[in-house]
C-alpha positions in Angstrom: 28.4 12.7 31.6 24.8 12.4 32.3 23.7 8.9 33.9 20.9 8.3 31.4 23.4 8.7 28.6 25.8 6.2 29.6 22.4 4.2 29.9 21.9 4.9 26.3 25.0 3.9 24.7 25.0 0.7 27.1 21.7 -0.1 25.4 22.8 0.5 22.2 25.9 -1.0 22.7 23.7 -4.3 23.5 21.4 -3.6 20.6 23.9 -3.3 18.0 25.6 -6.4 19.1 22.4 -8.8 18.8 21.5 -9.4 15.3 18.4 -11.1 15.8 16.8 -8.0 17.2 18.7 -6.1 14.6 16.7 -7.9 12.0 13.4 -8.0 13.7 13.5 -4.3 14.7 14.5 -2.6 12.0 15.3 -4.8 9.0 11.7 -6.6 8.6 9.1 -3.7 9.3 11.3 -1.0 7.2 11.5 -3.8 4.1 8.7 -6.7 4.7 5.7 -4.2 3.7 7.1 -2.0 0.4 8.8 -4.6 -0.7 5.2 -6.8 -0.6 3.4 -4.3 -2.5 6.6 -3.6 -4.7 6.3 -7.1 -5.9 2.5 -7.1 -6.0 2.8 -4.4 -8.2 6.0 -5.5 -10.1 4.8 -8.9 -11.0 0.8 -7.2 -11.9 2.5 -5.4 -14.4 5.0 -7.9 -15.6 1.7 -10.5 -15.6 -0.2 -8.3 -17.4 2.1 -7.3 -20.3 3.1 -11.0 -20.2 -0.5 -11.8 -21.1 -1.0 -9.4 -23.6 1.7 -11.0 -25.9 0.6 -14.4 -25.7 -1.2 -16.1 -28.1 -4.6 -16.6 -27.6 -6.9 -18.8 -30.2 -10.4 -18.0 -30.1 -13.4 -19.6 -32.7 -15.7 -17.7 -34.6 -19.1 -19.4 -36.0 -19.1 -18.1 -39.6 -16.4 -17.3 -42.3 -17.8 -14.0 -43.0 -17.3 -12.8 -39.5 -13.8 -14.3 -39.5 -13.0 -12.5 -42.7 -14.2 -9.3 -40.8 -12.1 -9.8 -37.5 -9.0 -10.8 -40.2 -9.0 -7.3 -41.3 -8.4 -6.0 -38.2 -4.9 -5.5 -36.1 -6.1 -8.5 -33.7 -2.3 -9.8 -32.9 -1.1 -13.0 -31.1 -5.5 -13.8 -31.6 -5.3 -16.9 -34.4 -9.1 -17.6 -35.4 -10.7 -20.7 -36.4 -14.5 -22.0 -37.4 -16.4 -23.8 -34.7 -19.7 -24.8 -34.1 -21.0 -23.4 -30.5 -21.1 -26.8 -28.6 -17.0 -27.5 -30.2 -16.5 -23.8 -29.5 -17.9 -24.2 -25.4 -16.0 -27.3 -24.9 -12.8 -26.1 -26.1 -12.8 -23.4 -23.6 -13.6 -25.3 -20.9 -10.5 -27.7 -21.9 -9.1 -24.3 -22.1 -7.6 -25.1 -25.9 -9.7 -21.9 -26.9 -10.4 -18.8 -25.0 -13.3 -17.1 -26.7 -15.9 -17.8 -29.1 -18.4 -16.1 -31.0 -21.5 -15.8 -32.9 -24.4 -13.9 -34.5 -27.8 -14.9 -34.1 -28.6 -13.9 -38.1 -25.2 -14.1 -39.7 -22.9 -11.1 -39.8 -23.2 -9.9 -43.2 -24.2 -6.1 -43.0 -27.5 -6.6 -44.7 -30.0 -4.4 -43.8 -28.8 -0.8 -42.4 -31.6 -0.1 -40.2 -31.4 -3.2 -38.2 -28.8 -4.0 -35.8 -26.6 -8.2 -35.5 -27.0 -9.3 -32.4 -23.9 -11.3 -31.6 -22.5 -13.5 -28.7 -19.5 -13.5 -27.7 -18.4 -16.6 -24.7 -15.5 -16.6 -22.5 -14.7 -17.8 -18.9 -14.1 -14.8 -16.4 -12.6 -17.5 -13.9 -9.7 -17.5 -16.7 -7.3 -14.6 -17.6 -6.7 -15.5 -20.5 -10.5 -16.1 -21.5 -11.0 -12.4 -20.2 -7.7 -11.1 -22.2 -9.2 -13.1 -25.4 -12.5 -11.1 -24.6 -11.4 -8.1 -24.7 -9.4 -8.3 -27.8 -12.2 -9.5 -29.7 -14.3 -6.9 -28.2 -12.1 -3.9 -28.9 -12.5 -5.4 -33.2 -15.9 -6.3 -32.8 -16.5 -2.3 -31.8 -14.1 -1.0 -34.8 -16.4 -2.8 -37.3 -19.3 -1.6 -35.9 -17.7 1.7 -35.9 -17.4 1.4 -39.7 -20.7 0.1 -40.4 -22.2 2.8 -38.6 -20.0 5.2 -41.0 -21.8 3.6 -44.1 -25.1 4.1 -42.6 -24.5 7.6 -42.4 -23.1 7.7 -45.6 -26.2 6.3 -47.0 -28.3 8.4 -45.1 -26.3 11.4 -46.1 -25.5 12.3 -42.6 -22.4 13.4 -41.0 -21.0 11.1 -38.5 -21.4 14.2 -35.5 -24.8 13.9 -36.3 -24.8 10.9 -33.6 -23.1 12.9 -30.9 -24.6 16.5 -30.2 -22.1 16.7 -27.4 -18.1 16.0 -27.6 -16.7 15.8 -24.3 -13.1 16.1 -24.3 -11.2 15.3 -20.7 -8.7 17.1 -19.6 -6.5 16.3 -16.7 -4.8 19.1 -14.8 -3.4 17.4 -12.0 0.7 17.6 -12.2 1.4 14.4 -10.5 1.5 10.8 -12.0 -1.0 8.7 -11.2 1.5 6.5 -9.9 2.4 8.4 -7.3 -0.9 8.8 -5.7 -0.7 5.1 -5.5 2.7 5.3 -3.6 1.7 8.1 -1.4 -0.9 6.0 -0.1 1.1 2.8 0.5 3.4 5.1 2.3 0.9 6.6 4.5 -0.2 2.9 5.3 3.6 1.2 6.0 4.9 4.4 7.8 2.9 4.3 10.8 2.9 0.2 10.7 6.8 0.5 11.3 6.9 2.5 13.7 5.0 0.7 15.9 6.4 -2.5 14.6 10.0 -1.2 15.5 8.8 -0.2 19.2 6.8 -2.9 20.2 9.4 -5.0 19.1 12.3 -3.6 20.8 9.9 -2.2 23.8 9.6 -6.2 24.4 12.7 -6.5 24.3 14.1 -4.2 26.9 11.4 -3.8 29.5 9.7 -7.2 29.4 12.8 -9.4 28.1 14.9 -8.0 31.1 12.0 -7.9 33.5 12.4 -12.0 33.2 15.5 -12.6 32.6 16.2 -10.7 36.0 18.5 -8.1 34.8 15.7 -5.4 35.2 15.8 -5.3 38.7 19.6 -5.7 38.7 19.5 -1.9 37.2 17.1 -0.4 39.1 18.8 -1.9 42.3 22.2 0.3 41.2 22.6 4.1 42.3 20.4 5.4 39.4 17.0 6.9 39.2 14.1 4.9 37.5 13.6 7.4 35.4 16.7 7.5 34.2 16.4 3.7 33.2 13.2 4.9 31.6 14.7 7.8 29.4 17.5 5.7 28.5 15.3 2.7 27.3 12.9 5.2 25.4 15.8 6.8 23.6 16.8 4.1 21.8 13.6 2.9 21.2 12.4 5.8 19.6 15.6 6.5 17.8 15.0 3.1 16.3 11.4 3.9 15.4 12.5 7.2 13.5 15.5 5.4 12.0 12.6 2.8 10.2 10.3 5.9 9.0 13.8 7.0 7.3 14.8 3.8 5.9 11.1 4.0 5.4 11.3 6.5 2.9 15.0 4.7 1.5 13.2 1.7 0.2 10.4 3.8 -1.5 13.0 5.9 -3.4 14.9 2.7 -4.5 11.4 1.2 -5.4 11.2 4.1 -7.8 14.9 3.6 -8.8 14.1 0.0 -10.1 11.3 1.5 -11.6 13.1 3.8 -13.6 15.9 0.8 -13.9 13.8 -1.8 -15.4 10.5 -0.1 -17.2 11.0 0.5 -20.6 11.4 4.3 -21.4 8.0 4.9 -22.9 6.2 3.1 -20.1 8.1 5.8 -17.7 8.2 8.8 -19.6 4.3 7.7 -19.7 3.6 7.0 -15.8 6.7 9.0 -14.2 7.5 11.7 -16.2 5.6 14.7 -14.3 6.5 13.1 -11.0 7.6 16.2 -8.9 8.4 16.0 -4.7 8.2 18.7 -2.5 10.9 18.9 -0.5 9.4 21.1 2.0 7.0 19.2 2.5 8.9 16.1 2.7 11.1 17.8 5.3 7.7 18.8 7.6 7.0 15.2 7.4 10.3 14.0 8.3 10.0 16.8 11.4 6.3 14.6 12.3 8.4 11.6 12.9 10.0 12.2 16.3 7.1 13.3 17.9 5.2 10.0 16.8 8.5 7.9 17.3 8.0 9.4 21.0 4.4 8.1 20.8 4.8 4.9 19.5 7.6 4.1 22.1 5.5 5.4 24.9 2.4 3.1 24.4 4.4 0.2 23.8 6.3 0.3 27.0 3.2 0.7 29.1 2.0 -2.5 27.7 5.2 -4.0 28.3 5.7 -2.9 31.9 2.1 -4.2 32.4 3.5 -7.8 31.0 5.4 -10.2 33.2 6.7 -12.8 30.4 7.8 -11.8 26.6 4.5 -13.9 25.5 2.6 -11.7 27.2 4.3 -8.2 26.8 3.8 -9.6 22.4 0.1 -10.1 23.0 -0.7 -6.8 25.0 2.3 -4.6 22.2 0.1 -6.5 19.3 -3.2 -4.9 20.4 -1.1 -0.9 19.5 0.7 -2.9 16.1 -3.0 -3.9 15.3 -4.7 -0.6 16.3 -1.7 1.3 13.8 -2.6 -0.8 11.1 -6.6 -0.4 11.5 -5.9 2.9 11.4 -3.4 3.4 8.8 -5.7 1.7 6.6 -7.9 4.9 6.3 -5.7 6.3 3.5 -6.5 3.7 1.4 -9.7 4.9 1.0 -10.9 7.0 -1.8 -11.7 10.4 -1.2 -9.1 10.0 2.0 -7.4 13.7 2.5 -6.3 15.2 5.6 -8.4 17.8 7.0 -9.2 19.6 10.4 -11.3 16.9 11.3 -9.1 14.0 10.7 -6.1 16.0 12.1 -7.2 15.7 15.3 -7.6 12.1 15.1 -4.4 10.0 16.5 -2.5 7.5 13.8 -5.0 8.5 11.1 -3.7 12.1 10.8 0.0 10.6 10.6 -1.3 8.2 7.6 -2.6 10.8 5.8 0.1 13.6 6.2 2.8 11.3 4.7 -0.1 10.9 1.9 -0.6 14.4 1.3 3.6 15.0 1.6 4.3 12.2 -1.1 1.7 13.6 -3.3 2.3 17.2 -2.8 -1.0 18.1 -1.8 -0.1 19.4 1.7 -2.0 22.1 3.9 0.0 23.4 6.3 -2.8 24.7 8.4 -4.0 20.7 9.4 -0.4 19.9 9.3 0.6 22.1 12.1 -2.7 20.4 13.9 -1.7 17.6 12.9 2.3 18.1 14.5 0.6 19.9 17.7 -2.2 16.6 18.2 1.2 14.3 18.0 3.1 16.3 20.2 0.6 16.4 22.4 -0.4 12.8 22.8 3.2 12.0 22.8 3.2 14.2 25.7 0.6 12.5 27.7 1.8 8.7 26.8 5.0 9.4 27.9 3.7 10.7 31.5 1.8 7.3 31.5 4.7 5.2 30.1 6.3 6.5 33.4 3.8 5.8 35.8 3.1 2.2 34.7 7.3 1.6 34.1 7.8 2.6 38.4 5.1 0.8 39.5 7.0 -1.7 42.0 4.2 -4.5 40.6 4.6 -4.4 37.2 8.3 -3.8 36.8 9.3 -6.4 39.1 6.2 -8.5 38.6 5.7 -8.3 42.5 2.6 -9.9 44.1 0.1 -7.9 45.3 0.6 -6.1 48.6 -1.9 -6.8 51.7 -4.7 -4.9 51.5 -4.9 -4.9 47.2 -6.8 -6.8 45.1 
């Protein structure tokens, strides 16, 4: 049995026994991120549908145009007369949420002119904007049907108004809400991964490096390298174990989805959803090489850190740089091409966003794979030089003759 393997399990061994790194390693990047936006979204929608069944009163400034709003399907919206200065300070005791008025009255009257009406509301309130737009949606049905007696009148058909009828129709097969989680996973991917190494990378180069039992190892009958391979093993199995528990959490985000949304609201947003499993497999194949990656740069800025303050400062500058550049797919118009396959972290963010939403091109995808392997490649020869430099292992002083 291979000295670096006994290395391995001795560090795993030691990693599965402390909880505390446990947690911070693997259990808060994997679920601290999806589970934030879960619940953003969660209690959005929750918020939102809350809202729209509430009642709401709003005022109206003449009977006639109450009588008009009565007639139309306004629900939870109770209406009462008010003057405008009542009407203005209600809402601003917010015991009404809307008002409004006509400058002319809002009898029909003359077909060729046009009411001007007003309609006040607070947009620092919800509630005032909710009340808004339920007023809004009946004040446009009524002038709908006014317009429909006009033409009547005039003896004209009501396509005389639009030449043009533009009818939309979406071809795309995939929800809309799954565009939505393509891109958060794209973002919270490549966040835990180097979350999970810089983490652990502290941990096992720096942590050791001052509590002493660093040099301990390296004094035994063992090549460095063979501490190195060891410590980068489990620090980049840990990394790809997060981008997997990654992609857990997102399915059982969808499960709750499909748990707790009523069944029209996920036949509506859901139903269409359709993975590609290849593709999901090519991304799951992108992970090790960028596990590899993210567990090389974080143990060269841990070797080059002599105290676990430190070695959290320098890993926070690569944690920061992921999340800079992770937050590319969030943009609109964001796809992975040529261009952005050659560039590091970025090309990761958007190949899990092209994967989730089945939109994958296998030609940047392979660039994508090769530019990963690649940099992997060259961090890890780094990693190595910096890890058996004499200084910043054992935090030596400078020899005579270096500055």
């Amino acid at each position: 049995m291979s000295a670096t393997w006994v290395l391995f399990k001795k560090e795993l061994r030691e990693f599965s026994r402390d909880k505390r790194a446990i947690f911070f390693t693997l259990v808060m990047p994997v679920l601290a991120m999806p589970l934030a936006f879960g619940a953003i979204f969660a209690g959005t929608w929750f918020a939102k549908q809350s809202l729209a069944n509430e009642t709401l009163p709003v005022s109206v400034a003449s009977l006639d145009m109450m009588e008009a709003l009565q007639a139309q399907p306004l629900r939870h919206t109770p209406l009462d007369l008010k003057t405008r200065e009542e009407a203005l300070k209600q809402i601003a005791q917010k015991e009404r949420w809307a008002f409004v008025e006509a400058d002319e009255g809002f009898e029909e009257g003359d077909f060729q002119r046009s009411a001007k009406l007003h309609l006040y509301y607070s947009r620092q309130q919800e509630r005032s904007k909710e009340a808004r737009d339920r007023l809004r949606e009946a004040l446009e049905a009524i002038s709908q049907k006014r317009l429909e007696k006009r033409f009547d009148k005039l003896g004209l058909s009501k396509e005389f108004l639009s030449p043009l009828v533009v009818e939309e129709v979406d071809v795309a097969e995939q929800s809309p809400w799954l565009e939505i989680l393509a891109v958060l996973m794209g973002f919270c991917i490549v966040n835990t991964l180097f979350l999970t190494s810089a983490n652990l990378a502290t941990d096992l180069v720096t942590g050791e490096k001052e509590r002493g039992t660093l040099e301990t190892l390296l004094s035994a009958p063992l090549k460095p390298e063979q501490v190195l391979r060891a410590k980068q093993g489990i620090i980049s199995a840990c990394a790809l174990v997060s981008a997997f528990l990654n992609l857990a959490v997102f399915a059982g985000l969808l499960g709750c989805a499909a748990w707790f949304l009523p069944k029209e609201d996920w036949n509506e947003h859901f139903q269409n959803m359709r993975f590609q499993w290849g593709q999901l497999a090519f991304l799951c194949l992108c992970f090790v090489p960028a596990s590899f990656l993210a567990s090389s740069i974080c143990i060269a800025l841990s070797s080059l850190a002599r105290t676990i303050k430190s070695s959290q400062s320098t890993t926070s500058l690569a944690v920061l740089a992921a999340l800079m550049a992770s937050a590319v797919v969030v943009f609109p118009g964001m796809e992975l091409s040529w261009v952005f396959a050659c560039i590091p972290l970025v090309n990761l963010a958007l190949l899990a966003k092209a994967c989730i939403f089945g939109s994958l091109e296998y030609g940047p995808a392979v660039l994508t794979l090769a530019v990963t392997l690649l940099l992997a490649m060259v961090f890890q020869k780094v990693s190595t030089r910096v890890f058996l430099d004499e200084q910043n292992v054992l935090g030596a002083p400078p020899r005579e003759g270096q500055q």
